[in-house]
DRENPA-985826 format. One line per 10 residues: number of its first residue (from 1); their letters; for each residue x, y, z of N, C-alpha, C. Coordinates in steps of 0.2 Angstrom, whole numbers. Layout:
DRENPA-985826
NUM	a	X Y Z X Y Z X Y Z; ... $
***
This chain:
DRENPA-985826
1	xxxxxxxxxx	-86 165 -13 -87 158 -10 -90 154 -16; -90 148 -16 -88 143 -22 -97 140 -21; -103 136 -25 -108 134 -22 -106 129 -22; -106 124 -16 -103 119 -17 -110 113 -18; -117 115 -17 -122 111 -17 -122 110 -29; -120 114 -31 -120 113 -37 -111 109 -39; -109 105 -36 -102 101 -37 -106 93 -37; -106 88 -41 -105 83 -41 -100 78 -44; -96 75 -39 -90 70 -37 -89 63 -42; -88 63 -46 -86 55 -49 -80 53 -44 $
11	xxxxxxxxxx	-78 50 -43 -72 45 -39 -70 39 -44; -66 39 -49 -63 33 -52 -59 28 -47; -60 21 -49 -56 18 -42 -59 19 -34; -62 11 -32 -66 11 -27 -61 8 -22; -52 6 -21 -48 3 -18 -48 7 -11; -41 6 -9 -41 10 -2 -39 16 -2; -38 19 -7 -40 27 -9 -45 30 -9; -48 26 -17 -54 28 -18 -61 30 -16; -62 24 -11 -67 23 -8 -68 28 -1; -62 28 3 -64 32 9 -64 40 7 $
21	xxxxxxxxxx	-62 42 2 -63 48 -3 -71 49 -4; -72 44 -9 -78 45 -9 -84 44 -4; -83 40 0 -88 39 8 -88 48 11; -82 50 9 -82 57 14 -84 61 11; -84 62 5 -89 67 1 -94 67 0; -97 60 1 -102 61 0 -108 61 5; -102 64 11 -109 68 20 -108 74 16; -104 78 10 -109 84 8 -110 85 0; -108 80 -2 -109 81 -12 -113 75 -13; -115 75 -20 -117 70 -24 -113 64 -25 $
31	xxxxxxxxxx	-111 59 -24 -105 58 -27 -105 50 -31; -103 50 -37 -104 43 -38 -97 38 -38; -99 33 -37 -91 30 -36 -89 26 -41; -86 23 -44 -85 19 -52 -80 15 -50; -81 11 -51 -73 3 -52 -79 -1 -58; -72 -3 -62 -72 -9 -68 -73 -15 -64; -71 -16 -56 -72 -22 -54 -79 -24 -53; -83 -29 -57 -91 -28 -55 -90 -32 -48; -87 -38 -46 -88 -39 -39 -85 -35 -32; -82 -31 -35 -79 -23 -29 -89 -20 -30 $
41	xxxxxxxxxx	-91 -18 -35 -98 -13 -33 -102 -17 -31; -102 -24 -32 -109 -28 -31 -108 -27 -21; -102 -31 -18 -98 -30 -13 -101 -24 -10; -100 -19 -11 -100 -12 -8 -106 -11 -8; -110 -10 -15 -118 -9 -13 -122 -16 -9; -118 -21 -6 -122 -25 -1 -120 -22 6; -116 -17 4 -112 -14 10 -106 -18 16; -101 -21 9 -96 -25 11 -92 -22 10; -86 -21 12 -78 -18 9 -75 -22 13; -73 -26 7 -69 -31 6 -59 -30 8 $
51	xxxxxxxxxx	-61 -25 9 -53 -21 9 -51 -21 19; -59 -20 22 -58 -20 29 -56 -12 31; -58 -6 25 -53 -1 29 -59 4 32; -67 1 31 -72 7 34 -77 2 37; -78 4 43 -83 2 47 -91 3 48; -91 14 43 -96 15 43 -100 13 37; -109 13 37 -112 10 32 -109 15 25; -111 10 19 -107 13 14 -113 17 8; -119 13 10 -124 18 7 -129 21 10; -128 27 5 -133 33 9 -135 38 3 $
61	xxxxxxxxxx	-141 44 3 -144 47 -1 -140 48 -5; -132 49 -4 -129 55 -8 -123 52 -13; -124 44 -13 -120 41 -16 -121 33 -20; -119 32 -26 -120 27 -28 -113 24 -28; -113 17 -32 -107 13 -33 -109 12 -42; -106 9 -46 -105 8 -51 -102 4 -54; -102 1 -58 -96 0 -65 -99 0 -71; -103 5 -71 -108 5 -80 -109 11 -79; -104 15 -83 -102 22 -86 -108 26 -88; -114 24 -91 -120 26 -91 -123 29 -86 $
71	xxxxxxxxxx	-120 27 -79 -125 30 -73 -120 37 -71; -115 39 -73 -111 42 -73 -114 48 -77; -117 55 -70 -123 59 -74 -121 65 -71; -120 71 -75 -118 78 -70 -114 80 -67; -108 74 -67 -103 77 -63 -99 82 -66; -95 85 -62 -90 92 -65 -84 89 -60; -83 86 -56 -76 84 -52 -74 78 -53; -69 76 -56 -67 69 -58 -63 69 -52; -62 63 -49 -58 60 -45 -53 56 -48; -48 53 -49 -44 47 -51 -41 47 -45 $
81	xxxxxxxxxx	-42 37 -44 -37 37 -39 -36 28 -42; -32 26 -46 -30 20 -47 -24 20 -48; -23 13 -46 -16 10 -43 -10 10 -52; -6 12 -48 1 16 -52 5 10 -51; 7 5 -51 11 -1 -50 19 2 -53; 23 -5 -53 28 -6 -57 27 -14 -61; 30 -12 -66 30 -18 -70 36 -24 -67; 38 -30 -73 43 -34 -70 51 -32 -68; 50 -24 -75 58 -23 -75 58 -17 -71; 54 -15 -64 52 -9 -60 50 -3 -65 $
91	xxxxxxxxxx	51 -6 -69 46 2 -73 41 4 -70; 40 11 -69 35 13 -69 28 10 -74; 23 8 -72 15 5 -76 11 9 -76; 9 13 -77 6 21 -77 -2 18 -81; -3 11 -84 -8 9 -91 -14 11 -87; -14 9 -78 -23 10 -77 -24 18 -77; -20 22 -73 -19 31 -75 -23 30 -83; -16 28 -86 -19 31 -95 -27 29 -97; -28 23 -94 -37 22 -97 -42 27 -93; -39 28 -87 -42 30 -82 -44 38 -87 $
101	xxxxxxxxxx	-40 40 -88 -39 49 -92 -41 48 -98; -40 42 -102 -44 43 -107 -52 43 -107; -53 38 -101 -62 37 -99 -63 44 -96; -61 46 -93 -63 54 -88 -62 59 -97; -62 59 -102 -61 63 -109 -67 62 -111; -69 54 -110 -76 54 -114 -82 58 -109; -81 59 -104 -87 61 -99 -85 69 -98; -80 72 -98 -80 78 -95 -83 82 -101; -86 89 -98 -87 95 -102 -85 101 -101; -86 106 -103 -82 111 -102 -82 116 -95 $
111	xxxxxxxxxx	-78 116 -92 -77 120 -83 -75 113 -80; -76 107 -82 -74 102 -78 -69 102 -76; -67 100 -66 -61 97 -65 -58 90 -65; -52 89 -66 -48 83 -64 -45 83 -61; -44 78 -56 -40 78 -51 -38 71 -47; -30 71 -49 -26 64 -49 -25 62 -41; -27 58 -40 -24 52 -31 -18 50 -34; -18 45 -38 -13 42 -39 -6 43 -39; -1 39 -33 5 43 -36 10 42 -42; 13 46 -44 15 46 -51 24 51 -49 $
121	xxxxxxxxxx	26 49 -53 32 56 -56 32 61 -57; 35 66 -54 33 71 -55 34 74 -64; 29 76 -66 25 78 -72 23 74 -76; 19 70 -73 16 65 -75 8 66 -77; 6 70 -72 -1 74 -73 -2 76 -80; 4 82 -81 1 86 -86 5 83 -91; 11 81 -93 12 76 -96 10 72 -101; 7 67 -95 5 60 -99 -2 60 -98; -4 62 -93 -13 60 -93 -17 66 -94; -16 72 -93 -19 79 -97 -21 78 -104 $
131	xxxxxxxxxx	-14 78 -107 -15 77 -114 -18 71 -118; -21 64 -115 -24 60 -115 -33 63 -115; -30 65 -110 -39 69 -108 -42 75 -115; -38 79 -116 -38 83 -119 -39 80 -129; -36 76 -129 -37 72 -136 -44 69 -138; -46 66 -130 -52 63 -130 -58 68 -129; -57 71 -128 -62 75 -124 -65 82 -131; -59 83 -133 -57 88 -138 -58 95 -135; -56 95 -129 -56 102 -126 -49 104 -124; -48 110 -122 -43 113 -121 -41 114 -114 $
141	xxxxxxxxxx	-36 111 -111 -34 111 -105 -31 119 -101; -35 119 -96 -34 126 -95 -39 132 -98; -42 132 -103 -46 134 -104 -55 133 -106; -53 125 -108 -60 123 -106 -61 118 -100; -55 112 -98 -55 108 -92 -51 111 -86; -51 111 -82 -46 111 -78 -43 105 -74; -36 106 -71 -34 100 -68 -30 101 -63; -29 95 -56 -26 98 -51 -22 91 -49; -18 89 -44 -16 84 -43 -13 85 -34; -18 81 -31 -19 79 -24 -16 71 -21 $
151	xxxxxxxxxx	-11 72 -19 -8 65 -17 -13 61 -10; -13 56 -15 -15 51 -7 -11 49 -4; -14 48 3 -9 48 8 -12 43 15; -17 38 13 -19 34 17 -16 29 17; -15 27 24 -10 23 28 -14 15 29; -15 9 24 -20 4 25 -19 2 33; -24 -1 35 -25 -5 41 -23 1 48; -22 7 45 -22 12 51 -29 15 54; -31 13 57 -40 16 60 -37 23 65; -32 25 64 -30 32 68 -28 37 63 $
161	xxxxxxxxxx	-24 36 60 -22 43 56 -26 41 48; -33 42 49 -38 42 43 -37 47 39; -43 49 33 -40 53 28 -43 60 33; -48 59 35 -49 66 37 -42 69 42; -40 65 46 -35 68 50 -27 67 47; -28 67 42 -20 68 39 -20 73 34; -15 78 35 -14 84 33 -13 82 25; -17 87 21 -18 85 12 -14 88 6; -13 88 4 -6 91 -1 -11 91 -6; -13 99 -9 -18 101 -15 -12 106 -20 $
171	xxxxxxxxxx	-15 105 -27 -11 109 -32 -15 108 -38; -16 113 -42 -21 113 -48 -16 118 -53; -22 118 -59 -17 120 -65 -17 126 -66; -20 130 -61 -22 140 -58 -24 140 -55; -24 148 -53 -24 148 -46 -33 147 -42; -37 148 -48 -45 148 -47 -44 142 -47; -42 137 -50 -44 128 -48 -43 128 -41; -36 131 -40 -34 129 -34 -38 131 -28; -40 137 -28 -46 140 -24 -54 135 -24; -54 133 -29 -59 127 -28 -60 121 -24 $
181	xxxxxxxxxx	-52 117 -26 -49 112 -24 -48 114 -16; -46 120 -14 -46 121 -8 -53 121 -4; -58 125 -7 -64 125 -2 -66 116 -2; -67 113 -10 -70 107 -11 -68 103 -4; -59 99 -4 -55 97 0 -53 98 7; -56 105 10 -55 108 16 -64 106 18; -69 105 15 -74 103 18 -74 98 19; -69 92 19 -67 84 21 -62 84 26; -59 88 25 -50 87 31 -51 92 32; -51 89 38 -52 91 47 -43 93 50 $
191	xxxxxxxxxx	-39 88 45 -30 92 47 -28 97 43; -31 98 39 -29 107 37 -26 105 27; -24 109 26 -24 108 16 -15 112 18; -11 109 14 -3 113 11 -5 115 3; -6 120 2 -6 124 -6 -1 122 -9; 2 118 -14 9 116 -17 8 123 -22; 15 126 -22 16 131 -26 13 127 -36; 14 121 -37 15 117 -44 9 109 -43; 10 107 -47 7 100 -49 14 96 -47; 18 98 -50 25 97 -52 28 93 -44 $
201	xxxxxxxxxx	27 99 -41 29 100 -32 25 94 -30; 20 95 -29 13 92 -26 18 82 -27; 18 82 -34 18 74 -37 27 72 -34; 32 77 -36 38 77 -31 38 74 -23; 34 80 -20 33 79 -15 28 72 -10; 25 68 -16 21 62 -14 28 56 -15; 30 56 -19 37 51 -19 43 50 -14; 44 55 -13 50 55 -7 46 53 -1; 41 56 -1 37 54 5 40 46 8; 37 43 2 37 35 4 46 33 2 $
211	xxxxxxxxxx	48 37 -3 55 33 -6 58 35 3; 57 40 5 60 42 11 60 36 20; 55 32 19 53 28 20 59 20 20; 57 20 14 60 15 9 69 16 10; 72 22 11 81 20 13 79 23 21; 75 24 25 78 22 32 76 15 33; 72 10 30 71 4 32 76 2 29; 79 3 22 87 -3 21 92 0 25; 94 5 29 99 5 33 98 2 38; 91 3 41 91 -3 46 92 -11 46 $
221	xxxxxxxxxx	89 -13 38 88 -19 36 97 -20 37; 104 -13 34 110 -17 32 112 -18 40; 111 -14 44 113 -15 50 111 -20 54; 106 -25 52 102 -30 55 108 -36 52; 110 -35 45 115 -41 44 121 -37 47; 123 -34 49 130 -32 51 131 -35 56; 125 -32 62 125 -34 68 124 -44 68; 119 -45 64 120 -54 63 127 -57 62; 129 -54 60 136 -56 58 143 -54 64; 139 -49 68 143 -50 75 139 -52 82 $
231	xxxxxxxxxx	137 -57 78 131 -59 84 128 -53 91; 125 -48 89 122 -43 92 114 -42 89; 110 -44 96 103 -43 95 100 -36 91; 99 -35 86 96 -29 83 92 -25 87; 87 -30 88 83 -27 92 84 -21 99; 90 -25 103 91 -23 107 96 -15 107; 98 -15 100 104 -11 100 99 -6 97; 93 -6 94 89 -1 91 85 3 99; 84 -3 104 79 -2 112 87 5 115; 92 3 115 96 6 116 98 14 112 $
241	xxxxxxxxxx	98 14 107 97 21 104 94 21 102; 85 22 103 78 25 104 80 28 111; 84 25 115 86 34 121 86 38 119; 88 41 115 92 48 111 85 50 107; 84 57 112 77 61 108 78 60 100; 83 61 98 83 62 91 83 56 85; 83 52 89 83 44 84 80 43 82; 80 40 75 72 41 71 71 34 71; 65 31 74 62 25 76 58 21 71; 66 17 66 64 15 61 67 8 62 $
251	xxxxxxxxxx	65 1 58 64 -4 60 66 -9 56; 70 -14 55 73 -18 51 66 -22 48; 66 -24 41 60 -28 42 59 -29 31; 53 -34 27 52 -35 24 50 -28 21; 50 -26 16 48 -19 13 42 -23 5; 37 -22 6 33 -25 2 25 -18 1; 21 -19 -2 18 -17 -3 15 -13 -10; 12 -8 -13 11 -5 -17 14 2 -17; 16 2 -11 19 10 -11 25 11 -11; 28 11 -3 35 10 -2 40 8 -5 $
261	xxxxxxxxxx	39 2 -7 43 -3 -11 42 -1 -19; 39 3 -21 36 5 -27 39 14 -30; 36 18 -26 41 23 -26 45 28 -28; 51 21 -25 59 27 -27 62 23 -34; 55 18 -38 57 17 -45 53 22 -51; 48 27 -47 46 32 -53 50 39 -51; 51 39 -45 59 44 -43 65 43 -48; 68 37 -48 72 33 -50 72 35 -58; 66 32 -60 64 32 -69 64 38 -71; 60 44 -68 61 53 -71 69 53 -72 $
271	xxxxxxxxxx	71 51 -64 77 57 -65 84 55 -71; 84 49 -72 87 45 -78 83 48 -86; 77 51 -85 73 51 -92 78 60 -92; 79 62 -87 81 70 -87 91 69 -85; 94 63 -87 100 65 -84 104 61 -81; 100 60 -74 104 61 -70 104 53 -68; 107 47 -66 108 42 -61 107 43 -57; 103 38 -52 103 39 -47 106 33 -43; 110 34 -38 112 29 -34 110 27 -28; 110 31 -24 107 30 -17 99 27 -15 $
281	xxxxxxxxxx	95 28 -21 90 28 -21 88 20 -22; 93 18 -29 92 11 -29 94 7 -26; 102 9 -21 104 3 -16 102 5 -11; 96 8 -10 91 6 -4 86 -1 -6; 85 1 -14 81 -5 -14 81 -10 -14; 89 -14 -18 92 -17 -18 93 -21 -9; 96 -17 -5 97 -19 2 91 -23 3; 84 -18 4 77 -20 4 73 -27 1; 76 -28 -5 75 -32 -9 77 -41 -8; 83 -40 -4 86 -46 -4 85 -50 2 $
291	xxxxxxxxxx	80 -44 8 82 -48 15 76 -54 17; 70 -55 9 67 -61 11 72 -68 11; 77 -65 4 81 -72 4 86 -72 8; 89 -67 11 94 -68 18 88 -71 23; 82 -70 25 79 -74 29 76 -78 29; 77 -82 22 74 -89 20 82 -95 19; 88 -89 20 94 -95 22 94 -96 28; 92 -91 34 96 -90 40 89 -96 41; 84 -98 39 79 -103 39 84 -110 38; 85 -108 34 86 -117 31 94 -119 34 $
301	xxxxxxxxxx	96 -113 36 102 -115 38 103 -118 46; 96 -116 49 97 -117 54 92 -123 57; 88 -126 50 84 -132 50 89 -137 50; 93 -137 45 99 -140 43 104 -142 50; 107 -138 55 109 -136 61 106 -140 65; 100 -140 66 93 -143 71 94 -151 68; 95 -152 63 92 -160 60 85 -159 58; 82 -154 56 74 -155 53 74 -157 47; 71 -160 46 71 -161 36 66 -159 32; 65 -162 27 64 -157 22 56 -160 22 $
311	xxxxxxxxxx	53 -164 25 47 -168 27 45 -163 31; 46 -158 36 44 -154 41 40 -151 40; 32 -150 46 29 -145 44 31 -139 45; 28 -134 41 31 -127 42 23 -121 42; 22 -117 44 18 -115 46 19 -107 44; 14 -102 41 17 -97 40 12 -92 41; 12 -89 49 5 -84 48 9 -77 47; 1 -74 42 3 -68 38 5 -69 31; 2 -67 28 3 -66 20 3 -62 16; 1 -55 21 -1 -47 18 5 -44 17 $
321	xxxxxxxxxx	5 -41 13 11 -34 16 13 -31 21; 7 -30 26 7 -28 31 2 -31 37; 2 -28 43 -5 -32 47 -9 -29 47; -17 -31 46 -23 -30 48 -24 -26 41; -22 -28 35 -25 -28 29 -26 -33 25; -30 -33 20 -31 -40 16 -26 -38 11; -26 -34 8 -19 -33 2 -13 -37 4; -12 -41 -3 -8 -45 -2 -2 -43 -11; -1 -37 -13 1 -34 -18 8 -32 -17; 14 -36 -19 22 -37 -17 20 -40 -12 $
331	xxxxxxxxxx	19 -42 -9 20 -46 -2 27 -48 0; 32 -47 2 37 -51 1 38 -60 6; 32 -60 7 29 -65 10 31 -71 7; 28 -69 2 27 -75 -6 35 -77 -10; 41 -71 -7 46 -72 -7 49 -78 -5; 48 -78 2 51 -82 6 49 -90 5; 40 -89 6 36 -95 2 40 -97 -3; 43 -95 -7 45 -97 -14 51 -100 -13; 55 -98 -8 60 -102 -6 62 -108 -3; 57 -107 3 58 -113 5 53 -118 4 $
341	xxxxxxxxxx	50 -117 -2 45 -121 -5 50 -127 -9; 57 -125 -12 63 -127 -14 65 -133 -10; 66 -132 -3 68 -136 2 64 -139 5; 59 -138 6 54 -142 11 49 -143 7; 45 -149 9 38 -151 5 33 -148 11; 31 -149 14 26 -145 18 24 -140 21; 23 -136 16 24 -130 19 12 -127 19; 12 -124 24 3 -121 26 4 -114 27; -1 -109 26 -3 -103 29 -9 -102 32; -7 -98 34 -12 -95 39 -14 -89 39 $
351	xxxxxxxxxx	-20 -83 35 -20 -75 36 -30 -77 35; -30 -74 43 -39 -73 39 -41 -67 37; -39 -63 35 -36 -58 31 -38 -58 22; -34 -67 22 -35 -66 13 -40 -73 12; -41 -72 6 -46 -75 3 -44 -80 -1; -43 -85 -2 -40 -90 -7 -43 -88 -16; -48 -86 -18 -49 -83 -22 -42 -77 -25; -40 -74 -19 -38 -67 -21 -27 -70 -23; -27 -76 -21 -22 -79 -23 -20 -82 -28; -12 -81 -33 -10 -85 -37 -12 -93 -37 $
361	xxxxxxxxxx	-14 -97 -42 -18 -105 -40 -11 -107 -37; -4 -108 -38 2 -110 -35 2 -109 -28; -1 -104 -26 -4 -104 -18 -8 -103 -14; -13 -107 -17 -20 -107 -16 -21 -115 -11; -17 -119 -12 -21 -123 -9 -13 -124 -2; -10 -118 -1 -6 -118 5 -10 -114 11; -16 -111 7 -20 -108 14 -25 -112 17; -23 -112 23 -29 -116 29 -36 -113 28; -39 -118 29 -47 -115 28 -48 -111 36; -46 -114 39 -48 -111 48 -39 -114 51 $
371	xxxxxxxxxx	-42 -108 56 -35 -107 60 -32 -115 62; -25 -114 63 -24 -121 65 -23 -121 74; -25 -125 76 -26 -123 85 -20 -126 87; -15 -131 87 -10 -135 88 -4 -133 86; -1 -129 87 7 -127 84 11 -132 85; 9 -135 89 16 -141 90 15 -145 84; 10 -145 80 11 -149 75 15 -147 71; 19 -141 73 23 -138 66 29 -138 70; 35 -140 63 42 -139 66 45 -133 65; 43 -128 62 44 -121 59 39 -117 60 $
381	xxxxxxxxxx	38 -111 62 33 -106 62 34 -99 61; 35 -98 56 37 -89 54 31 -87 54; 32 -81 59 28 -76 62 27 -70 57; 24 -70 50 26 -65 46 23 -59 47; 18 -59 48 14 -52 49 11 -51 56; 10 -47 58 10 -46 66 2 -43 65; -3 -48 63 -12 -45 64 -13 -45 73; -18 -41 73 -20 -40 79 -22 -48 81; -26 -50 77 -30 -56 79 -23 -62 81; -20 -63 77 -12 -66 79 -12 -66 88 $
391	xxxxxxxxxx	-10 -61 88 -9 -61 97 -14 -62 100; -19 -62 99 -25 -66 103 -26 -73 103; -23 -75 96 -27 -83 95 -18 -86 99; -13 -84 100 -7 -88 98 -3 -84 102; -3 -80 106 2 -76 110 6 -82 116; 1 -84 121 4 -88 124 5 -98 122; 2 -96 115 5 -102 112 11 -102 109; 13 -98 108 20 -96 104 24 -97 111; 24 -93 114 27 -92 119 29 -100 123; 24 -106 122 26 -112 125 31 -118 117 $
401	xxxxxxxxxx	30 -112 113 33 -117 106 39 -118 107; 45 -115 109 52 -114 109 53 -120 111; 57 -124 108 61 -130 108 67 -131 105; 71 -135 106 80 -137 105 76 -138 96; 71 -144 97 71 -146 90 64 -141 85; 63 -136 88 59 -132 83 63 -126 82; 57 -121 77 61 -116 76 56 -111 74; 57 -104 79 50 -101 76 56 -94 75; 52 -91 68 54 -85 66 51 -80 67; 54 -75 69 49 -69 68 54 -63 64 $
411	xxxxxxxxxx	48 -61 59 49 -56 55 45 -49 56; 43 -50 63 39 -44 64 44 -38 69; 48 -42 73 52 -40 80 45 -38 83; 40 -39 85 35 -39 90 36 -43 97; 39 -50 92 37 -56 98 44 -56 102; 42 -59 109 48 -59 117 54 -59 113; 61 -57 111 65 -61 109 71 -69 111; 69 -69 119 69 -75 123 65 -79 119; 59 -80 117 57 -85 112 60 -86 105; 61 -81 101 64 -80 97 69 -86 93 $
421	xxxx	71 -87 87 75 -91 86 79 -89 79; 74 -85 74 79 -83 71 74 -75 69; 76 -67 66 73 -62 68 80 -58 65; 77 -52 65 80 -46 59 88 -45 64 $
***
């Protein structure tokens, strides 16, 4: 048995990883949490989370917040959990990892673990960020640090499958790390640990996750234009085979975010660095990629159809990624925005979710300060993101908007589609 009262937890990265990682370790370890963002630690020690994803208080005996590396004192378990993006040409962007690995080099000393959140390509760990570690550090991997690599697996704005109840994928660089990482991480998750035989496996096995995601949404995306184009309700054909036990219950719709849409391009990028092309992987994304501007034509085409001009107001709630989170990171919201910004001169948003602060200044001044109560004052209304708060301010206000001369969009498939007027 391992003592866990002599473990103290550094957490790099306070986002929507980091933080509930560290909140949870710290009901039994020391833990300190660190982000380079001073206004994320000021936030967090006034006990705000800005991100909306924990309700419980965020300070307590056994934990601090940070961004001044000098308080970083004792620890032996490095946490990394920052954001792994793509670049403009989908490259993989690995740069916050790399500092991340270089700064965890200046702190670590010998018996220290490291252990990656972040998702990455498989061999990317020991690869590119070990080696980083190990330069800095001037230790020897494996026999004076050790390293493991744990995929995150937290679902934003989901208050039900949290980190302790979703099952955790652990892997280290022996089998005694692993034994570690096993007691450390089965003292948090309450749904049980999977052993990955490798790092290798463990980082594999985090990518398809989401790339697997990512091509059952473009088939249904390609279906949604097939079926438009035989004039067949999508929605209704999807209500109709969800009878069949074995249909998998997946949804036409915008694919945006940091994950999903992110992905099946470090998939993508190893397996071209080892070889091989890949096709399937990328005309999913492609399918995925296009259908804000398939439904920013079936917009304009059908304002045009109407007589509405380009004087119209347009209204657009939802700006996240998703609903009931503030992340607004690929949004493919800002897509659509972009287009009919082209056509139309008046265009407003709506998300109480984001922050005018947290937005590009080109669309900062299209967000409402306070909800707008009057829908009829808009000739458009694209229902973009389906927040909870949405159907309580505006359910049976939508429902009275439908008219010959307006036009409401829904990109959620949530709303009646009797009201509806243009949708996947």
């Amino acid at each position: 048995m391992f003592k866990f009262d002599k473990y103290k937890i550094c957490v790099i990265g306070l986002g929507y990883v980091g933080l509930p990682l560290a909140l949870e370790f710290s009901k039994k370890f020391e833990v300190v949490g660190f982000d380079l963002s001073k206004s994320r630690v000021n936030s967090l020690n006034k006990n705000i989370d800005d991100n909306f994803e924990t309700n419980s208080k965020l300070i307590n005996k056994n934990i601090i917040f940070t961004s001044d590396d000098k308080k970083i004192i004792n620890c032996n378990i490095y946490i990394i959990a920052v954001p792994t993006p793509i670049d403009k040409k989908n490259n993989p962007d690995i740069s916050s990892l790399k500092k991340a690995s270089k700064f965890v080099g200046k702190l670590i000393k010998k018996k220290d673990i490291v252990v990656i959140e972040s998702t990455v390509y498989p061999g990317c760990t020991r690869k590119d960020c070990v080696p980083l570690i190990a330069a800095i550090s001037n230790l020897i991997p494996n026999k004076d640090f050790y390293f493991g690599y744990s995929p995150e697996r937290i679902n934003p704005g989901d208050k039900i499958h949290t980190l302790t109840k979703i099952k955790k994928v652990i892997s280290a660089s022996d089998k005694k790390t692993l034994k570690k990482l096993n007691y450390l991480y089965g003292s948090i998750i309450k749904a049980g640990l999977h052993l990955a035989p490798s790092i290798e496996i463990a980082e594999a096995a985090k990518v398809i996750e989401n790339t697997q995601r990512d091509l059952n949404i473009a088939f249904m995306n390609e279906l949604s234009m097939i079926f438009d184009k035989l004039n067949i309700p999508t929605k209704d054909v999807l209500e109709a085979s969800s009878t069949k036990w074995n249909f998998l219950n997946f949804k036409p719709g915008l694919v945006g975010g940091h994950c999903i849409g992110v992905d099946p391009y470090y998939l993508s990028h190893i397996s071209k660095l080892n070889g091989y092309q890949p096709n399937y992987l990328i005309s999913g994304r492609r399918v995925n990629d296009q259908m804000a501007k398939n439904m920013s034509k079936k917009i304009i085409k059908l304002a045009k159809k109407n007589k509405i001009s380009s004087n119209c107001n347009i209204l657009i709630l939802g700006l996240t990624f998703k609903e009931n989170v503030s992340d607004i990171r690929n949004s493919k919201v800002f897509d659509i925005i972009n287009i009919l910004k082209k056509n139309f001169k008046n265009l407003r948003a709506y998300d109480p979710f984001v922050n005018k602060t947290d937005l590009e200044s080109k669309y900062q001044d299209l967000l409402l300060k306070q909800k707008p109560k009057n829908l009829i004052n808009f000739d458009i209304i694209v229902f973009a993101v389906a927040h909870k708060v949405f159907f309580k301010l505006y359910q049976n206000k939508l429902n009275k908007f439908n008219s010959r001369k307006k036009i409401l969009v829904d990109l959620t498939l949530k709303l009646d589609r009797k009201i509806v007027d243009i949708s996947f």
